[in-house]
N, C-alpha and C positions, 0 to 999 in steps of 0.2 A: 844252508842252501835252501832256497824256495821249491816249491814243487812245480812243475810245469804247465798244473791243469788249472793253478790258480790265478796264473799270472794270464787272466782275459785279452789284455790290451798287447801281450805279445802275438796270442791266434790272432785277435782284428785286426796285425798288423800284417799276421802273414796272409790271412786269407783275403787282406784289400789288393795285398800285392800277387798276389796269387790270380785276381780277378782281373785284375789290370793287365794280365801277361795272357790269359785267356781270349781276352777281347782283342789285344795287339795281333794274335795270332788267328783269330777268327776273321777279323778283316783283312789281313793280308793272306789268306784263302781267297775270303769272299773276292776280293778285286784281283786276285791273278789268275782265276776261274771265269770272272767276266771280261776282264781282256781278252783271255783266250779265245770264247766263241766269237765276241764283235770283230766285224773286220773292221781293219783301220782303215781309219778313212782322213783325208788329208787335211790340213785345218786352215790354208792356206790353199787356194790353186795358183798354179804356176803360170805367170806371165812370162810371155818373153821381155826382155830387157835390153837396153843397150848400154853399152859402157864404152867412154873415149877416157884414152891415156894419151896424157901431152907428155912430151919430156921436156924437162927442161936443164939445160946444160950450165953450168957456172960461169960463162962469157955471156951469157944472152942477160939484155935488157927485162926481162921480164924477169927474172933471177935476181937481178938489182933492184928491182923496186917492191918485189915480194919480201927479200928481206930488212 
């Protein structure tokens, strides 16, 4: 059985991964800490809009040529 302090490329594998989880977690700080002070602000402003709804019934002509 090998020794643990020889096997180098087993530490650079945990400490790449070790660094990678540091930083995962460092930004998901950093950005739930700056959302919180920003107000939100809309990305989109709101128009009014209109919207028509035709019905259309299964006797009527237009029913027959739509499909």
């Amino acid at each position: 059985m090998s020794d643990w302090t020889s096997l180098w490329y087993v530490w650079l594998i945990l400490l790449t991964v070790f660094l990678l989880l540091l930083c995962g977690v460092s930004a998901s700080c950093i950005k739930f800490c700056c959302r919180k002070k920003r107000l939100p602000a809309e990305t989109f402003p709101r128009h009014p809009c209109d919207l028509t709804v035709i019905g259309i019934d299964s006797d009527s002509t237009a029913h027959s040529t739509v499909t």
